[in-house]
N, C-alpha and C positions, 0 to 999 in steps of 0.2 A: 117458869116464872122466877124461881129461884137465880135461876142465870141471866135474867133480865136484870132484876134489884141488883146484883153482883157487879154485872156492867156498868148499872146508873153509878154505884156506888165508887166505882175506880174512875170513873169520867168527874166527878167532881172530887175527888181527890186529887188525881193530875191538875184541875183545874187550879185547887189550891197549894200546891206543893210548891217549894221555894223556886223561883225563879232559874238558879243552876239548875234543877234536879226537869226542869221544862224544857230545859234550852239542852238537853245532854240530847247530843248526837243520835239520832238512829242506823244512820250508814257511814261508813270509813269516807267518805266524799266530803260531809260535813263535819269531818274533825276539825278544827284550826287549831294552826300549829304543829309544830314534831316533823314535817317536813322532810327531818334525815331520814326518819323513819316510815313516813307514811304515804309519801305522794308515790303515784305509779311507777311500778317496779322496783321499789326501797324494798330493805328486807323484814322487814317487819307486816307491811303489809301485803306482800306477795304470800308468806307465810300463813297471815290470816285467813285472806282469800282463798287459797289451797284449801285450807282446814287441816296442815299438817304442822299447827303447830307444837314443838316439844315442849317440856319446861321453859320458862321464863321467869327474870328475876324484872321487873318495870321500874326503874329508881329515876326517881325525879324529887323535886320539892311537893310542896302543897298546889294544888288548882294546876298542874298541869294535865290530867288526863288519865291519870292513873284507872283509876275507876270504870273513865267512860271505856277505855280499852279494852278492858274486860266485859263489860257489856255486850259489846261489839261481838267480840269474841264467842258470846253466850248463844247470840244470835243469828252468828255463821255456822259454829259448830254441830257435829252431827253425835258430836259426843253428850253424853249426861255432863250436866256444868251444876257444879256444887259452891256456891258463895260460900267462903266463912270469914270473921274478922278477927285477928288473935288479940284484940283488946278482951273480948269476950268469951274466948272459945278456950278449952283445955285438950290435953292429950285424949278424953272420953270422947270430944267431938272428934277429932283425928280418927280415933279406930271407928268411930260410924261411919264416918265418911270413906273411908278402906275399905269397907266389909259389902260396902253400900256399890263402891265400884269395883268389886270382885262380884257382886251377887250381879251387876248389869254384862259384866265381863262373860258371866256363865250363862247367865238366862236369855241375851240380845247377841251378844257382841259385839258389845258395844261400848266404846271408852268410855273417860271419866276425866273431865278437867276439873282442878279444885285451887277457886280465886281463893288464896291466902291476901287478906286486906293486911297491912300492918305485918309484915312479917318479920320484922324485926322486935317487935312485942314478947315474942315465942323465946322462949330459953331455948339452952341446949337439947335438955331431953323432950323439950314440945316438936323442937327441929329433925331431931332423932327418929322422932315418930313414924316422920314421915320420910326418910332415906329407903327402905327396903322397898314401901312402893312406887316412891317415884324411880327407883335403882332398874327396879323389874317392869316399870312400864304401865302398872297397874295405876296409877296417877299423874296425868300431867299437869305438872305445876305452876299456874302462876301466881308468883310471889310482886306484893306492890312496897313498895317501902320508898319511905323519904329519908331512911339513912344508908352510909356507904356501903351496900352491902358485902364489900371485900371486910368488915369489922363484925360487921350486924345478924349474917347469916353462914351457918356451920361451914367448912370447909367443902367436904364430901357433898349436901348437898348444893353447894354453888360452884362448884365444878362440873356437876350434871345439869345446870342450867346456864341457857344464855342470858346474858345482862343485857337490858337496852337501855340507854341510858335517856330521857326524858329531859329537854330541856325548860327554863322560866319561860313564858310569855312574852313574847316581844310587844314591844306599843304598837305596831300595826297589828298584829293577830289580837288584841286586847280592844282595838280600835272595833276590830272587824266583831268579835261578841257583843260588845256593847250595842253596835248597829242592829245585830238579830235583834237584843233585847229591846231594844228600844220601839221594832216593830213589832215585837208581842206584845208588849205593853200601850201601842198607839202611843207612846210618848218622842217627847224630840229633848235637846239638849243643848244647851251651849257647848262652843268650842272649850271657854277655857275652866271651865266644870269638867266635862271628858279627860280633859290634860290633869286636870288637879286628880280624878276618877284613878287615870292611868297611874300616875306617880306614884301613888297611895298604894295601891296593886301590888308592886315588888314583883311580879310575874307572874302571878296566882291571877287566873280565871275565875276561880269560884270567889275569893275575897271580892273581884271587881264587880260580879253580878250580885252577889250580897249589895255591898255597897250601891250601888244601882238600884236596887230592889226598895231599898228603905230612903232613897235620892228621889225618886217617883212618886214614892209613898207622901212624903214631906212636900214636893209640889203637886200634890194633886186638890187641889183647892179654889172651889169654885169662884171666891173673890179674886180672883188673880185675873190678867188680859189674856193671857195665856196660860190655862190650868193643865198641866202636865208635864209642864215645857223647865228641866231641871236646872235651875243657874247657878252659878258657882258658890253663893250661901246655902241654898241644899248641899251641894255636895259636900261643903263643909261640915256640915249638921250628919253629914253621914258616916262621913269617918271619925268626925270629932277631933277634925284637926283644923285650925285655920291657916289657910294657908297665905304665906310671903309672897303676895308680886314680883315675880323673877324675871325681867324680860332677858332678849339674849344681851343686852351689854351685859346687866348683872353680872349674868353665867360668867361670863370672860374676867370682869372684875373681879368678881368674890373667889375665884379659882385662883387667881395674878394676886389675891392678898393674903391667900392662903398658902402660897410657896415663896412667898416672900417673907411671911411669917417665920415657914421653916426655918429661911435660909439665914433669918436674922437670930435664929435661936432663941425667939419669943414663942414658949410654948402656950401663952395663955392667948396670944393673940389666935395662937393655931387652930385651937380648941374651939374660940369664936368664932370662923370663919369656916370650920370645918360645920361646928352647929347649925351655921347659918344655910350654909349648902344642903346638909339633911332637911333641916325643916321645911326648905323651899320646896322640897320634892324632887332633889337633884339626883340624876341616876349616879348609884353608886358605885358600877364599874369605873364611869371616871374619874371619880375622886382615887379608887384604888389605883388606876393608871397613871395619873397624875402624881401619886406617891412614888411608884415604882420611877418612874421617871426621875423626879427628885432625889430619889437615895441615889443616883448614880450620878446626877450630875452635879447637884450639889453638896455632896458627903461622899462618895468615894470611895475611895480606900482609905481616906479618914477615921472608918468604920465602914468596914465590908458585912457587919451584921444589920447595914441599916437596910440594903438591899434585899437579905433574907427576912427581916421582917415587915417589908413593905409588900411584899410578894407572895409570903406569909397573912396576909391581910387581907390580900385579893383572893386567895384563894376562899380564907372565910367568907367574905363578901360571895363568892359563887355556892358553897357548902352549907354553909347557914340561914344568909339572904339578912334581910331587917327583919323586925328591929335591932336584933341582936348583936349585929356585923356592925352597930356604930359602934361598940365598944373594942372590937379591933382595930375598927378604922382610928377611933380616939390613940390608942395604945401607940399603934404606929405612927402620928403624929406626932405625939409628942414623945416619942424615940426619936424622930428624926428631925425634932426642933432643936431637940437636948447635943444631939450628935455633933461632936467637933467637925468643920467643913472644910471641904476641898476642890474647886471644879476641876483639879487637875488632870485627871481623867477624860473630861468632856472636852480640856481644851487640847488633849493632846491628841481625838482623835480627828477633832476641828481641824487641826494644824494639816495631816496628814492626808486628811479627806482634801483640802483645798490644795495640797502639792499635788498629788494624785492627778485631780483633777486639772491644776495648770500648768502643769512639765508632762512631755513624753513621758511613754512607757519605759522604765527603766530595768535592764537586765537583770536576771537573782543568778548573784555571785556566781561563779563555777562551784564549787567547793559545798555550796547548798543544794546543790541540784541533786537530784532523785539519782541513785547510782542502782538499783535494786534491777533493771531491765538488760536484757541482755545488749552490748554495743556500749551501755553509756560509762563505763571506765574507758574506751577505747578514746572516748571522747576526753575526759578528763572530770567528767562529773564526779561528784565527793573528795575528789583529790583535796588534800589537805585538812580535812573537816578533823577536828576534835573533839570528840566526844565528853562533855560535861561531865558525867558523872564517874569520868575514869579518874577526875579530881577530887582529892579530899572534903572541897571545901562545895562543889559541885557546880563549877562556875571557870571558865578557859577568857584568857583577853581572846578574842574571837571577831572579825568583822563579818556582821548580819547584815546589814542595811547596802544596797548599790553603792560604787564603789566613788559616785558622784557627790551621795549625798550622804556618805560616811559617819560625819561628822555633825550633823542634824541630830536634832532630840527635842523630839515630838512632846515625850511626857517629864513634867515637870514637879516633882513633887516638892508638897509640903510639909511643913514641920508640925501639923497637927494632927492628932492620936496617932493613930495605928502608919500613919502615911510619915510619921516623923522618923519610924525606925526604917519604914521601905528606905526615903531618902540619905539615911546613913549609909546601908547597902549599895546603892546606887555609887554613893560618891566616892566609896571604896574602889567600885569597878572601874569608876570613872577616871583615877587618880587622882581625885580633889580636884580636879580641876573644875572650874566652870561652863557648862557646857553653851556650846551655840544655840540658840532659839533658833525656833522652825522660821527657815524665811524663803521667799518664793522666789 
């Protein structure tokens, strides 16, 4: 009887447990997403399957799967699986849990996997704890964390484990949850409520079913023509954000006045335009690509650390995610509004790429050609070549360029920042003289 009320009791629990914790996967087929990792014959899941999996470190952001992974795992495994979470747990739980899979080790033989949630939580001597048995086999570890664990997790032990690394949620895999939820729930959705859903997301699964959950909740209302049915003012009301009508010219415009901004060296307008793009729910890798793009073509060698911190920016944008990543993205804008400009660079491989492309192939010099093989001195290859840095100053008059178009100069620099002393350099090599523009 006791195990009937038990069962009643865990069926209406499930019933009402948050909408992610409903929707979590019971078999590896219904994962979405991770894909590197997880469809047929990936190695992560070939592993699971087996049940030979070793240590693992699972680094991902928030709402990728972390969790449900291990699940998984609980549930293929033939080993004892021991949950802990290091927000809560100390070195005391550590040695229960040791002692716990030496006593099944002795008694069954039978292993012991032990889900570290948060392992970057854990200090040194929490991490320490557990080196001798996961060293000796006595625990196989999976560690989950949403920081890099090359920083967050001891040496010794992330050397004894494999990293897999977990990616954000794409809008089709994000498309594809919402769908399940939406037929758990008997509800339906507009399209541009789902987009507003998605955007808001940042890549996290569990944030979009949240927000879905309490999106449903907000239209379920029997005065409505359609009570369930979530429009884009719920969905607003769900994240508590209103969102900007972006359609795609927008996209193209508010992008086109945003690098136009840079390149006018209006940082306030940049700022504008960059806020604007955030708020609309504009995916952030592009904005960060679109920077990266910019420091090189309009700033240059003007300032070569515009490149480094545009690139620098994208990488937070992947490491961080929102909301946080708009204050790098900010940073790098307006470094690269501020940045003295150049397109010299981009026009000089413009130049090159359209000769390239409208003259024949053109022969490399004798004198540059590969001489390291046997026969090619016999040939004349390297004959003549000068070695730069057998010069003081580490620089020989030297002809590089085919011997047609000699005389051609591709790149052009300017007199501003960093690109004003290249240009000094250059016209030393040059002899002052003015050099011929690329012509076809």
């Amino acid at each position: 009887m006791s195990d009937l009320f038990s069962a009643a009791a865990a069926e209406r629990t499930a019933r009402h447990a948050p909408l992610a914790e409903r929707l979590r996967p019971k078999f590896l087929a219904e994962v979405v997403g991770q894909e590197h990792l997880l469809d047929p014959g990936k190695p992560l899941r070939r592993l699971i399957e087996a049940d030979r999996l070793s240590s693992v470190i699972l680094w991902g952001p928030p709402g990728t799967g972390k969790t449900t992974l291990a699940g998984l795992v609980a549930s293929a495994t033939s080993k004892q699986f021991i949950p802990m979470s290091a927000v809560t747990a100390g070195v005391k739980d550590v040695r229960d849990a040791v002692e716990r899979a030496r006593e099944a080790q002795k008694l069954q033989q039978r292993g012991t996997i032990l889900f570290l949630d948060e392992i970057h939580r854990f200090n040194r001597t929490q991490q320490d704890a557990l080196l001798p048995s996961v060293e000796d086999g006595t625990l196989v570890l999976i560690g989950a964390t949403t920081e890099n664990p090359s920083f967050s997790v001891n040496g010794p032990l992330l050397s004894r484990s494999t990293v897999f690394r977990l990616r954000p949620h794409t809008p089709d895999s994000l498309r594809v949850l919402c769908r399940r939820a939406l037929e758990v729930e008997n509800a339906s959705i507009d399209d541009d409520a789902l987009a507003h859903l998605i955007a808001r997301a940042d890549g996290d699964g569990r944030s979009l079913l949240r927000s879905l959950e309490v999106a449903i909740a907000i239209a379920d209302d029997p005065q409505r023509a359609e009570p369930r049915r979530v429009v884009l003012e719920d969905a607003e009301s769900a994240v508590d954000v209103r969102v900007l009508h972006y359609g795609d010219d927008d996209h193209y415009d508010i992008a086109s006045a945003l690098i136009k901004s840079i390149r006018g060296s209006d940082a306030d307008a940049s700022l504008y335009w960059l806020a604007r793009m955030l708020t609309a729910g504009e995916d952030v890798r592009f904005i960060a690509r679109r920077l990266c793009i910019a420091a090189s073509e309009d700033i240059g060698l003007a300032d070569p650390m515009a490149l480094v911190i545009a690139e620098a920016a994208a990488r937070c944008v992947e490491h961080i995610g929102m909301p946080e990543a708009q204050i790098n993205l900010a940073q790098a804008v307006v470094h690269l509004a501020l940045a003295p400009k150049s397109n010299a660079v981009a026009q000089g491989i413009w130049a090159a790429m359209a000769l390239v492309t409208e003259r024949s192939v053109l022969e490399v010099p004798t004198h540059l050609r590969d001489s390291h093989y046997q026969g090619a001195k016999a040939l004349g290859h390297g004959q003549g070549y000068r070695l730069p840095h057998d010069s003081p100053n580490g620089w020989v008059d030297q002809q590089y360029l085919p011997s047609e178009i000699a005389d051609v100069r591709f790149y052009q620099p300017t007199s501003n920042g960093h690109e004003g002393r290249i240009a000094e350099r250059l016209r030393a090599h040059r002899g002052e003289v003015q050099p011929e523009r690329a012509t076809l």
